[in-house]
Backbone as JSON Lines, residues from 0, in Angstrom:
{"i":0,"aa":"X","n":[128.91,87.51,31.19],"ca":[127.49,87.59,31.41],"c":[126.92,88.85,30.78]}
{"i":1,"aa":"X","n":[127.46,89.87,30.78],"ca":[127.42,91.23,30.77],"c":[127.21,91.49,28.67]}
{"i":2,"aa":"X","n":[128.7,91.02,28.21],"ca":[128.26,90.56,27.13],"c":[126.95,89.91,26.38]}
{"i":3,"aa":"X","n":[126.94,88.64,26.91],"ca":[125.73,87.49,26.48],"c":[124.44,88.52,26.47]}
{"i":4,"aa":"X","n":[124.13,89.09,27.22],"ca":[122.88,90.01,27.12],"c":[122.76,91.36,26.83]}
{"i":5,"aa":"X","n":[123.86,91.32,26.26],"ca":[124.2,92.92,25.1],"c":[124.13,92.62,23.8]}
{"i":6,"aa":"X","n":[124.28,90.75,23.84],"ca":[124.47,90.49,22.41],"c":[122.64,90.11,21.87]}
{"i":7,"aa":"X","n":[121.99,89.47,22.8],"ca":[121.12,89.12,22.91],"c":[120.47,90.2,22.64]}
{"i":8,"aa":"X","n":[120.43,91.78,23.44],"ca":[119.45,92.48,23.12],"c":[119.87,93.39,21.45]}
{"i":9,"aa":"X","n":[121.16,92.96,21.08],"ca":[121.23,93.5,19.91],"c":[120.29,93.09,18.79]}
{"i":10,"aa":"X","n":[120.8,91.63,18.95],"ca":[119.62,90.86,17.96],"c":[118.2,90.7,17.85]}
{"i":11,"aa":"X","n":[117.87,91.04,19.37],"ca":[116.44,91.23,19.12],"c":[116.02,92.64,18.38]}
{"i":12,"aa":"X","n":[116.86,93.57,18.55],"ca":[116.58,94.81,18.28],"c":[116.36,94.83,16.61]}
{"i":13,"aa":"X","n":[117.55,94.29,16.34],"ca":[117.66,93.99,14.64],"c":[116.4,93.1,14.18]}
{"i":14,"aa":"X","n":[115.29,91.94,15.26],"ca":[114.63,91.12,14.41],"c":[113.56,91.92,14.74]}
{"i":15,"aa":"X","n":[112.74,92.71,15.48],"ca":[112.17,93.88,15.64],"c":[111.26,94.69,13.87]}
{"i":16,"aa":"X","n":[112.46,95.35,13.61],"ca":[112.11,96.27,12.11],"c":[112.37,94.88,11.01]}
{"i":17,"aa":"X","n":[112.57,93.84,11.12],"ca":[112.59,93.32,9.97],"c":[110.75,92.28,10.26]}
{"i":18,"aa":"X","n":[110.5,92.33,11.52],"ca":[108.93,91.28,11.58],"c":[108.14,92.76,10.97]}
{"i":19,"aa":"X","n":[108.32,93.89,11.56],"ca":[107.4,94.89,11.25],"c":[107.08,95.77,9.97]}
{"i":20,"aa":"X","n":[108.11,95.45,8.84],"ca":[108.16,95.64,7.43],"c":[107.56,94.32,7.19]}
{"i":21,"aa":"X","n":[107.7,92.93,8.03],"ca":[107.1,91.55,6.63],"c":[105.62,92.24,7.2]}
{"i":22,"aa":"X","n":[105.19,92.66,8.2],"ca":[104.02,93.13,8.11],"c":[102.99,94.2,7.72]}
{"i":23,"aa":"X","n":[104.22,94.76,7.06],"ca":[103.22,96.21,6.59],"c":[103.55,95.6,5.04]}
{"i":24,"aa":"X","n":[104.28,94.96,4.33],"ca":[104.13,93.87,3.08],"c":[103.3,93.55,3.29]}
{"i":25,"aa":"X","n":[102.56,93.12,3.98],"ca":[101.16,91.83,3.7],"c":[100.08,93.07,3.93]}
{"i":26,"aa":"X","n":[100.56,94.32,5.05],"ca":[98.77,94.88,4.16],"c":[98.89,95.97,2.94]}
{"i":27,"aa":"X","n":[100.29,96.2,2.62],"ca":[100.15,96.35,1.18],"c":[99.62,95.76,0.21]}
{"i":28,"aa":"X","n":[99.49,94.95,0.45],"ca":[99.19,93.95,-0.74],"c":[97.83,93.69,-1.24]}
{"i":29,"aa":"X","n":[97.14,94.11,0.28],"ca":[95.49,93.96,-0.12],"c":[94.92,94.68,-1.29]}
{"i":30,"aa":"X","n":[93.84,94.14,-2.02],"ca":[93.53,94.86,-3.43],"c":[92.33,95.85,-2.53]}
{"i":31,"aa":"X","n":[92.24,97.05,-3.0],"ca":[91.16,97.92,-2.69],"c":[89.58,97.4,-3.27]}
{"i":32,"aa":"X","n":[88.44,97.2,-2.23],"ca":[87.47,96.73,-2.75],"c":[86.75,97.86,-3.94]}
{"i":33,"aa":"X","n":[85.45,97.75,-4.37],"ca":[84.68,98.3,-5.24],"c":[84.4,99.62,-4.84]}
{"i":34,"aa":"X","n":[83.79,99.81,-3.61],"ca":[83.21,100.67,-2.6],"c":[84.5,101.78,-2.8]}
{"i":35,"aa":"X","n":[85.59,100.84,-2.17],"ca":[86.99,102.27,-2.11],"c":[87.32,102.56,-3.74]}
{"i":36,"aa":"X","n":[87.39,102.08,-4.56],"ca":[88.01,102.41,-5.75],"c":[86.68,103.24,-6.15]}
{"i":37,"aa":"X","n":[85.63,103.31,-5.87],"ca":[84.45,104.25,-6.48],"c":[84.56,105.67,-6.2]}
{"i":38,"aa":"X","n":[85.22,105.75,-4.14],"ca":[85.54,106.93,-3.12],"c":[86.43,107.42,-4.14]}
{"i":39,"aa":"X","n":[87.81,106.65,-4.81],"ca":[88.97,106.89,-5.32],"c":[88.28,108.28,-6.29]}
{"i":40,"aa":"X","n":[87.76,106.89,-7.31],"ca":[87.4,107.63,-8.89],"c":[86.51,109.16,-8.5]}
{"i":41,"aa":"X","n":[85.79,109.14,-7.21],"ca":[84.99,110.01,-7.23],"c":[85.27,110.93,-6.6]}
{"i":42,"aa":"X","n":[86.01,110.69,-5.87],"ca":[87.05,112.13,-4.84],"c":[87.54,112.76,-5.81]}
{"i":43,"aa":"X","n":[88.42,112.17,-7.12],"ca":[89.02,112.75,-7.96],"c":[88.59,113.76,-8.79]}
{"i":44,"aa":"X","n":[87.38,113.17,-9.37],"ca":[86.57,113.91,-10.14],"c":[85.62,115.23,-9.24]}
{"i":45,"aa":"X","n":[85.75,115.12,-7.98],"ca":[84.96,116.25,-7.6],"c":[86.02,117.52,-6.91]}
{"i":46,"aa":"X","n":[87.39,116.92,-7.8],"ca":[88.48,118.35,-6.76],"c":[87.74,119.64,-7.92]}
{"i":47,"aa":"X","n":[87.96,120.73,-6.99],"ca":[87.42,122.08,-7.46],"c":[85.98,122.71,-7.17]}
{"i":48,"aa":"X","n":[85.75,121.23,-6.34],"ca":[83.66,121.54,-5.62],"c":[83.93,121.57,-4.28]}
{"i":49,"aa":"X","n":[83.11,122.68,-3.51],"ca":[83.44,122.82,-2.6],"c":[81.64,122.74,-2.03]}
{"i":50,"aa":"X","n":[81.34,122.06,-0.67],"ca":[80.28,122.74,0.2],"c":[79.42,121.68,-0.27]}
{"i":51,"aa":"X","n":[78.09,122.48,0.04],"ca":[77.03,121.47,-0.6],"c":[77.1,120.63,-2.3]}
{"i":52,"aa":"X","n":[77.7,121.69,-3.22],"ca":[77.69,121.26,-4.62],"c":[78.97,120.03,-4.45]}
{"i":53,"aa":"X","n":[79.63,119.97,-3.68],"ca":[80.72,118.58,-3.43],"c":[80.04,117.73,-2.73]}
{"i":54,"aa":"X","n":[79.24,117.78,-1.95],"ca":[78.61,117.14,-0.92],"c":[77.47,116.44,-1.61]}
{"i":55,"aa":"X","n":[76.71,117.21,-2.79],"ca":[75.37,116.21,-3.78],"c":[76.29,115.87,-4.94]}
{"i":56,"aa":"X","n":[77.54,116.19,-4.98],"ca":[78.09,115.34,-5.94],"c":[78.54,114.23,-5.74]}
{"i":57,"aa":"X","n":[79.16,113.96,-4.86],"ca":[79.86,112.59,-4.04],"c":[78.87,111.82,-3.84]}
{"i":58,"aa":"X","n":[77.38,112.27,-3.56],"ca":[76.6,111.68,-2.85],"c":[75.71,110.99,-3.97]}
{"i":59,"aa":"X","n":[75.86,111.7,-5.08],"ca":[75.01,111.05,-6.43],"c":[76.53,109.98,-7.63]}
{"i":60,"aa":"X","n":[77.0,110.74,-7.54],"ca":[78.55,109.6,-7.71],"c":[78.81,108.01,-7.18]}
{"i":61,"aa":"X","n":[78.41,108.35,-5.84],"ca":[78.89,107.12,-5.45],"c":[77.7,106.15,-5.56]}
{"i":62,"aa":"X","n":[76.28,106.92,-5.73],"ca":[74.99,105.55,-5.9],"c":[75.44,105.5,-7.46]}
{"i":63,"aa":"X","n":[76.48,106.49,-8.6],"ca":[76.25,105.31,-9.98],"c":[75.64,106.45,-11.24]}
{"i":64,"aa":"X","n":[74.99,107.93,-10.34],"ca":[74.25,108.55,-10.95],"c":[75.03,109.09,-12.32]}
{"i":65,"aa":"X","n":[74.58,109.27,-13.64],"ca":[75.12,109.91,-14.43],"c":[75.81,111.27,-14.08]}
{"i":66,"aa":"X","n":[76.71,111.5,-15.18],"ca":[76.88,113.05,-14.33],"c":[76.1,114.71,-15.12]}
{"i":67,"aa":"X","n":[75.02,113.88,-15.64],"ca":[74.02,115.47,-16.1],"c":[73.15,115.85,-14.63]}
{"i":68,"aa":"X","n":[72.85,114.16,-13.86],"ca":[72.1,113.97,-12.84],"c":[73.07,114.63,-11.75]}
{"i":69,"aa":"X","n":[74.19,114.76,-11.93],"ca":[75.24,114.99,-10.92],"c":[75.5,116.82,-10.65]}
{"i":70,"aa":"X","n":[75.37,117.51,-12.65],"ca":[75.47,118.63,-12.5],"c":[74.01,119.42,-11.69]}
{"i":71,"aa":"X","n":[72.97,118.62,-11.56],"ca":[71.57,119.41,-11.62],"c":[71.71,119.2,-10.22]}
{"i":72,"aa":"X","n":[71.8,118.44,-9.59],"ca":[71.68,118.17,-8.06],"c":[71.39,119.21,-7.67]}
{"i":73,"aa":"X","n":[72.61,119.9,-7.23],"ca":[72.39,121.15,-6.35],"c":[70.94,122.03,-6.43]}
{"i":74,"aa":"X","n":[70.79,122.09,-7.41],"ca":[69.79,122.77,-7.89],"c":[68.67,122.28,-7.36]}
{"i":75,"aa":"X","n":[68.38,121.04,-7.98],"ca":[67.28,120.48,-7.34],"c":[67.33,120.69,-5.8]}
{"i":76,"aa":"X","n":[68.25,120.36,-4.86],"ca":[67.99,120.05,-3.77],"c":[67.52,121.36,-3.15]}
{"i":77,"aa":"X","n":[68.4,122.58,-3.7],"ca":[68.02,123.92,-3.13],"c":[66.09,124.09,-3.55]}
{"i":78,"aa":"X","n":[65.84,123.72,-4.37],"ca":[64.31,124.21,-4.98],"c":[63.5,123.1,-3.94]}
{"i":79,"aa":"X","n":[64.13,122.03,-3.85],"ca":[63.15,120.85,-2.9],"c":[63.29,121.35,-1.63]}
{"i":80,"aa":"X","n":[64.25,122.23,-1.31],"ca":[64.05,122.56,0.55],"c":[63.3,123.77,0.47]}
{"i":81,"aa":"X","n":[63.15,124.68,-0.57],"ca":[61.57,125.52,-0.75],"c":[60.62,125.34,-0.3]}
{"i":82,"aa":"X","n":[60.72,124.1,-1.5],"ca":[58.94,124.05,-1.49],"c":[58.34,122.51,-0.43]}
{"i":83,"aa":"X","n":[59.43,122.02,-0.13],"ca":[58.62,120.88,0.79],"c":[58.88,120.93,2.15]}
{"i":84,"aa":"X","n":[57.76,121.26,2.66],"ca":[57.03,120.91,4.23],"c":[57.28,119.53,4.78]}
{"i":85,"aa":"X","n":[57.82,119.56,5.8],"ca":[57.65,118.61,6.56],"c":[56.22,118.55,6.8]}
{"i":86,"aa":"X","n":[55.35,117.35,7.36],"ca":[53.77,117.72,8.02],"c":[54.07,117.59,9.47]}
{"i":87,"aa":"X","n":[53.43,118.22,10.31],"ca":[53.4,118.36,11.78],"c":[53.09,117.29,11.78]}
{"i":88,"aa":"X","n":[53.92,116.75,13.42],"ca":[53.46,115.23,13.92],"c":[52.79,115.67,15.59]}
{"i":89,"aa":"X","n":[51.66,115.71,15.75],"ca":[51.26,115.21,17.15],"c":[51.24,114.55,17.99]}
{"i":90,"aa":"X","n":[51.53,114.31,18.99],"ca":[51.41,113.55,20.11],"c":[49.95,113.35,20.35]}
{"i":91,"aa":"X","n":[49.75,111.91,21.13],"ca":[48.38,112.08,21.77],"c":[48.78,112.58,23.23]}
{"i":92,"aa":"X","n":[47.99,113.55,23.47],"ca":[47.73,114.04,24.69],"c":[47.34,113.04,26.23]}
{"i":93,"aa":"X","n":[47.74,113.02,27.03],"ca":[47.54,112.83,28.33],"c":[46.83,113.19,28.43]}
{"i":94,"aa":"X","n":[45.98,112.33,30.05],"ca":[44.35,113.08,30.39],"c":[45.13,115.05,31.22]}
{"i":95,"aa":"X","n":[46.06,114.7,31.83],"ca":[46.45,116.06,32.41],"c":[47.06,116.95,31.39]}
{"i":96,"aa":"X","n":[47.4,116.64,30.06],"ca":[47.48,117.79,29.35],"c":[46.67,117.85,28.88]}
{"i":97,"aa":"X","n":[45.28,117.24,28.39],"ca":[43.85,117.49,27.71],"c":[43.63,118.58,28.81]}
{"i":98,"aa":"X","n":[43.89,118.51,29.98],"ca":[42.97,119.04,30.89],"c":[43.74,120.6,31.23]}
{"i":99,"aa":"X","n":[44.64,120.47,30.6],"ca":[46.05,121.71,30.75],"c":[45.7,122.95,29.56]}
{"i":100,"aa":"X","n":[45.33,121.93,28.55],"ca":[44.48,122.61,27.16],"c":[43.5,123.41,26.86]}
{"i":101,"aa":"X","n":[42.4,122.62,27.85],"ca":[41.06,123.49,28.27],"c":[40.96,124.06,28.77]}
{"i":102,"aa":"X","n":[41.28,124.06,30.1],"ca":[41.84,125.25,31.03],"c":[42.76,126.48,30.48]}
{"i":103,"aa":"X","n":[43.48,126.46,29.7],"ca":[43.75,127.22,28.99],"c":[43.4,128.22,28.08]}
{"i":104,"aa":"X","n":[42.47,127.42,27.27],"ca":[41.24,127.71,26.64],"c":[40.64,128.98,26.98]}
{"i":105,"aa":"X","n":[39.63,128.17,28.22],"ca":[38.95,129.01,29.18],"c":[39.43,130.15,29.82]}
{"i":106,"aa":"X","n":[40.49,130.29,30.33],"ca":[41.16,131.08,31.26],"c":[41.4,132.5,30.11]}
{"i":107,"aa":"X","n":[41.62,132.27,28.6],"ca":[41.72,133.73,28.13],"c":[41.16,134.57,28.76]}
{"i":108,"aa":"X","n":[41.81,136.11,28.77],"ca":[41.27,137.33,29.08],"c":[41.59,137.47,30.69]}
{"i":109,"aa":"X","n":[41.48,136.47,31.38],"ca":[42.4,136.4,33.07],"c":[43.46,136.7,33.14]}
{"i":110,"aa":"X","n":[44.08,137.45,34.21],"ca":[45.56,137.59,34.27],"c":[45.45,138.02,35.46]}
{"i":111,"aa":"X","n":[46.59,137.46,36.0],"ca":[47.61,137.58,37.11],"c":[46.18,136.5,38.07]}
{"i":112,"aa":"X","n":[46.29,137.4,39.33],"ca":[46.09,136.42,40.4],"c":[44.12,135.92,40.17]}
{"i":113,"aa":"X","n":[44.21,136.54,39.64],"ca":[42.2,135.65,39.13],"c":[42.83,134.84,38.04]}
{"i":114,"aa":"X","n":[44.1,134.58,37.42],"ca":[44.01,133.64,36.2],"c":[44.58,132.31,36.99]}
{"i":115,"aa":"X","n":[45.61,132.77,37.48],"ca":[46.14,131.64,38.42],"c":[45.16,131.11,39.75]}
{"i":116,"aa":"X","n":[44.21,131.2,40.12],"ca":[43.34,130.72,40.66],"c":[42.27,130.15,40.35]}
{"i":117,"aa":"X","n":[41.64,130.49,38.69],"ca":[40.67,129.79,37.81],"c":[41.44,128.62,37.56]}
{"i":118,"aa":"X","n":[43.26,128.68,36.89],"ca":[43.57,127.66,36.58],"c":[43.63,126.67,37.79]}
{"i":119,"aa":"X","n":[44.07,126.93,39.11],"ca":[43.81,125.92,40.03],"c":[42.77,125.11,40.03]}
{"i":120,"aa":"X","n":[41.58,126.09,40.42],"ca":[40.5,125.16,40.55],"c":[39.89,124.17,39.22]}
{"i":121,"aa":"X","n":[40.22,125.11,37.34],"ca":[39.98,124.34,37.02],"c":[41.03,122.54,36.57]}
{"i":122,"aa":"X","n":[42.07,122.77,37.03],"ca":[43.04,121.68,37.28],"c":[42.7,120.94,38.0]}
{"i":123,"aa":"X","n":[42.14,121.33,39.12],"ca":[41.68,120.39,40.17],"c":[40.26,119.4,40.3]}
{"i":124,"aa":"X","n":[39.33,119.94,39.54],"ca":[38.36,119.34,38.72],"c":[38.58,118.13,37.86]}
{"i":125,"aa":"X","n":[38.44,116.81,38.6],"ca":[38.66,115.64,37.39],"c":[37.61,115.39,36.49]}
């Protein structure tokens, strides 16, 4: 008995590493799509760039960009975070922060306990 299931767990042991090589064969085998062979070609070409100048190179590489468009990047991008502004975005105001606003307004030149008591009453005013 003792045997029979020494022999048994031998052979499983042995069919084990031979299912788990036919399976790392089959994802060898897959061909690398477009996308990865572009990462390939373009990882390659950018060893020796480090930081941002690797970072607008990869990034203009992989949309296709020539590479005169590839050397200027950096450049450009440093001169475009100069000179361009975001534009402020506003919220519309609530009736209690319209009313937080004006009071505010008004209240210049108050301080301490006459400012905090104008702002009460005028808070309390609908």
């Amino acid at each position: 008995m003792l045997k029979k299931s020494l022999i048994s767990v031998l052979c499983l042991s042995l069919l084990v590493p031979a299912v788990s090589l036919a399976e790392t064969a089959t994802h060898a085998v897959k061909p690398l799509t477009a996308h990865q062979e572009r990462m390939k070609t373009c990882n390659a070409d950018a060893k020796g760039k480090k930081g941002e100048e690797r970072k607008a190179f990869m990034k203009s590489c992989l949309k296709g960009e020539s590479a005169a468009a590839v050397k200027k990047a950096p450049e450009a991008k440093k001169h475009e975070k100069k000179t361009a502004k975001k534009p402020k975005t506003y919220k519309k105001l609530n009736s209690q922060q319209m009313r937080m606003k004006t009071c505010n307004v008004e209240a210049k030149g108050k301080k301490g306990a006459e400012r905090k008591a104008f702002m009460k009453s005028c808070l309390s005013n609908k």
